[in-house]
Backbone as numpy.savetxt, mean C-alpha at the origin, in Angstrom:
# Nx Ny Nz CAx CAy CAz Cx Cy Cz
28.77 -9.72 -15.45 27.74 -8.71 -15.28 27.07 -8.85 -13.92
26.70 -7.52 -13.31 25.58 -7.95 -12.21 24.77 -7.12 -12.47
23.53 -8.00 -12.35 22.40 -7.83 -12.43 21.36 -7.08 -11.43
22.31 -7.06 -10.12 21.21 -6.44 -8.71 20.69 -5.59 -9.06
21.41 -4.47 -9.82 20.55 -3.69 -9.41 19.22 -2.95 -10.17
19.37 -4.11 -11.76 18.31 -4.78 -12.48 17.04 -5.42 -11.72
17.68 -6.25 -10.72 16.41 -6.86 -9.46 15.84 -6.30 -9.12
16.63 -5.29 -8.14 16.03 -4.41 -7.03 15.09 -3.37 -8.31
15.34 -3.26 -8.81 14.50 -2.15 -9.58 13.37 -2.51 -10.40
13.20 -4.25 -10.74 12.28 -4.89 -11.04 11.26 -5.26 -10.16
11.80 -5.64 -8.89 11.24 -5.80 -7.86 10.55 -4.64 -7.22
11.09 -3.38 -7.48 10.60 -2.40 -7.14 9.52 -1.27 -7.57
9.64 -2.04 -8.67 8.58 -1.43 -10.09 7.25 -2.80 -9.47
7.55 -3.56 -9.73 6.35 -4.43 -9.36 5.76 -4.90 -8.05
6.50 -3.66 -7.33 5.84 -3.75 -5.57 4.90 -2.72 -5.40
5.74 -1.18 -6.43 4.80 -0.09 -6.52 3.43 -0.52 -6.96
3.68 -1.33 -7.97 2.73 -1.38 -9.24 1.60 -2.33 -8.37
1.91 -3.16 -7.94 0.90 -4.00 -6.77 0.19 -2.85 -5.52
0.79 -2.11 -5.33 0.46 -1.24 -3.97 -1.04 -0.76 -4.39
-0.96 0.40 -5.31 -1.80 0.75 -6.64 -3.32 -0.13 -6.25
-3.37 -0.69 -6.79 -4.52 -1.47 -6.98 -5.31 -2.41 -5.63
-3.83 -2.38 -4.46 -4.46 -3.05 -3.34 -4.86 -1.34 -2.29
-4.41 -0.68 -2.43 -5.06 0.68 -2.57 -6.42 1.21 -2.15
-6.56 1.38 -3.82 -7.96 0.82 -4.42 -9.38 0.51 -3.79
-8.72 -0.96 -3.49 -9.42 -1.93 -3.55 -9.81 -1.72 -1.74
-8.74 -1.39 -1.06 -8.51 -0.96 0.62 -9.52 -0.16 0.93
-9.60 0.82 -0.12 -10.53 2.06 0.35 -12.00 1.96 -0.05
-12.24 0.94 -1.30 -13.31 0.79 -1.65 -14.51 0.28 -0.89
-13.40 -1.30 -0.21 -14.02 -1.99 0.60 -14.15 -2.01 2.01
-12.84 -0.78 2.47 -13.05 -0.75 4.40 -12.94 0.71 4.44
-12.61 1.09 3.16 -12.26 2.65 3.82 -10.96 3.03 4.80
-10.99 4.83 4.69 -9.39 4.85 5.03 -9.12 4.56 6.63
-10.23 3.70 6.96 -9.93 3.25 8.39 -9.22 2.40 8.58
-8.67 1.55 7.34 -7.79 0.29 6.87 -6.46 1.21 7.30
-5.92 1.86 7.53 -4.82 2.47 7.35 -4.05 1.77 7.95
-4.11 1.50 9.29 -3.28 0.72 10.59 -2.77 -0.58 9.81
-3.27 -1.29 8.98 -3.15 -2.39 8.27 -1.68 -2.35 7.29
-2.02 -1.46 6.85 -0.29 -1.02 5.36 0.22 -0.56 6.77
0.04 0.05 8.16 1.28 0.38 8.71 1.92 -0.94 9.66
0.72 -2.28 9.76 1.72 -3.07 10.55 2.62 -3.82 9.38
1.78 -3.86 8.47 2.92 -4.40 6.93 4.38 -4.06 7.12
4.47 -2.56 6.75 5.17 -1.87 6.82 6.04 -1.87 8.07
5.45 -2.30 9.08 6.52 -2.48 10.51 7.13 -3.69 10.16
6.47 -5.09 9.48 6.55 -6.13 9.69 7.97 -6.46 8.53
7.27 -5.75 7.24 8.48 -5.89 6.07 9.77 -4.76 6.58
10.00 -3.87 7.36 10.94 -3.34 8.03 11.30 -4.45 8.74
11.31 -5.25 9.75 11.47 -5.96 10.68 12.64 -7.13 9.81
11.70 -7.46 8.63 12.16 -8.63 7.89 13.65 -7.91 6.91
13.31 -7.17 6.99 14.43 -6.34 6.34 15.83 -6.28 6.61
15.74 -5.76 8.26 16.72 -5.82 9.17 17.53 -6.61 9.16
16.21 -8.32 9.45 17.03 -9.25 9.74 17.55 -10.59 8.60
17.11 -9.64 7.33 17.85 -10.38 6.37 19.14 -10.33 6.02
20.27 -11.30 5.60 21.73 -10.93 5.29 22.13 -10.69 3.71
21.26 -11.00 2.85 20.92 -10.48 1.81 20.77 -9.62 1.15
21.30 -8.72 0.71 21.33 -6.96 0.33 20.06 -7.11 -0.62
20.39 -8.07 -1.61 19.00 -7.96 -2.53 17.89 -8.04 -1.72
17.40 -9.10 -1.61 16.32 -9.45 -0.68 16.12 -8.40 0.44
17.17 -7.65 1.34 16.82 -6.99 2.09 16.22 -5.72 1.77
16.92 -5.52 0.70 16.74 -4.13 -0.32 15.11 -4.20 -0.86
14.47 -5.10 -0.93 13.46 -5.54 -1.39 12.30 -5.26 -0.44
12.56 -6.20 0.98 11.82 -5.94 1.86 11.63 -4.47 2.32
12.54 -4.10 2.50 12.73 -2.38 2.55 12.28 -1.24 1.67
11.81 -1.30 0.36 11.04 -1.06 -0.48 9.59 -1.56 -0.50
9.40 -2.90 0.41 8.09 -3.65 -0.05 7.66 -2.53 1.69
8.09 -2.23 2.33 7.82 -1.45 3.68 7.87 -0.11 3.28
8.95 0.68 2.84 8.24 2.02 2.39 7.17 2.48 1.69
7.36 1.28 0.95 5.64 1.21 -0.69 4.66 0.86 0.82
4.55 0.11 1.53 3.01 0.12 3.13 3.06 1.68 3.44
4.17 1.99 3.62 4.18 3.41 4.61 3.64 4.02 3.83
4.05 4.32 2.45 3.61 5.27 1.52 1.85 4.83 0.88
1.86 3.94 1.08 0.30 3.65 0.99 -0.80 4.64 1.37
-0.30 4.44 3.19 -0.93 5.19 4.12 -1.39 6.42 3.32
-0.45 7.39 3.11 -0.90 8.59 2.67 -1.64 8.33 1.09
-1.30 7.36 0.52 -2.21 7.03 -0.52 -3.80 6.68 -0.61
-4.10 5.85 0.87 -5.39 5.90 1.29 -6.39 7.02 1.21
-5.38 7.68 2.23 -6.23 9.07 2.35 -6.22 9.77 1.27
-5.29 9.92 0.07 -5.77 10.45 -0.93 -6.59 9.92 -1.76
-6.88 8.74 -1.63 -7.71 7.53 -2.44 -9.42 8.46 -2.23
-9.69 8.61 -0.85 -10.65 8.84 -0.20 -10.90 10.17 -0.96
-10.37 10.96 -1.27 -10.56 12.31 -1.96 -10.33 12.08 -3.16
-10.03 11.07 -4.06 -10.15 10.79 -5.17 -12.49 10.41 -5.27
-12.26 9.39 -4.63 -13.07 8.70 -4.83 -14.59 10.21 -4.67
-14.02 11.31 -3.26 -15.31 12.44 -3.35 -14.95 13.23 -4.46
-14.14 13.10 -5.16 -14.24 14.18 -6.73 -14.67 13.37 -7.50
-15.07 11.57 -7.64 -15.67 11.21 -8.35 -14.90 10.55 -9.45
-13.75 10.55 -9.04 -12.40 10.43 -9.81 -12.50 8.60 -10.13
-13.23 7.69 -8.72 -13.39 6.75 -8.02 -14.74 6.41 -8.21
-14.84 4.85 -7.70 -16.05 4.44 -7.41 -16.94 4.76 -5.76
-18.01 4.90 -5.40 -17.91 4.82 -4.42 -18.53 3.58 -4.13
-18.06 3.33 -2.82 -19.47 1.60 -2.31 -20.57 1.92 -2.02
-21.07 1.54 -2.53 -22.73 2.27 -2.72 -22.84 1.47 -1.02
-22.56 0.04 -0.41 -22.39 -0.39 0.87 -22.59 0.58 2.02
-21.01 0.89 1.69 -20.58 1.98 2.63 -20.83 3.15 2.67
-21.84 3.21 1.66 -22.45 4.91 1.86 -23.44 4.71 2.62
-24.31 4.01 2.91 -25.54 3.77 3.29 -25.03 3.15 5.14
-23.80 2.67 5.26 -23.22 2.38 6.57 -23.16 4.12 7.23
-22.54 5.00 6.42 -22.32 5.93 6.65 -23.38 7.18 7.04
-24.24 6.83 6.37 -25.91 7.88 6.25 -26.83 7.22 7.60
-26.22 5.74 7.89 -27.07 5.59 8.55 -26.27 5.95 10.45
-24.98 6.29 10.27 -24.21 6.21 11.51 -24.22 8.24 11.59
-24.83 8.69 10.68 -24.51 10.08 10.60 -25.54 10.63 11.06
């Protein structure tokens, strides 16, 4: 039996499933100015990708870099979650914001 592509799809369920919540947590606490951050990830797990000889593992990194890229646009929808209320807001960063406005 092989199993890869059992891996890659385990691995890939639980990279999404991690993204999710670091997300979240991205927008809560820096806001979608964090963005640049999931995109050097995302350069970095591309990079590692390349230069792995490993199909699994590479296949992995390459998923753990599209799930950064795809973040990005998750941020920014995070941010419009959070003004419909959908979200918490940082009560912090509102008051950073009221006072820079």
């Amino acid at each position: 039996m092989n199993f890869s592509g059992i891996a890659i799809g385990l691995a890939t369920f639980l990279i999404i499933g991690i993204c999710h919540p670091i997300v979240i947590k991205a927008e809560y606490h820096f806001g979608k100015g964090c963005w640049w951050a999931f995109l050097l990830a995302g350069l970095a797990f591309s990079a590692v990708s390349l230069a792995l000889t490993s199909v699994i593992w590479s296949t992995v990194a390459g998923v753990a870099a599209f799930s950064s890229f795809w973040s990005i646009l998750e941020l920014f929808e995070q941010e419009k979650r959070v003004e419909k209320g959908w979200f918490p807001e940082n009560p912090k960063r509102r008051k950073e914001q009221n006072i820079n406005n």
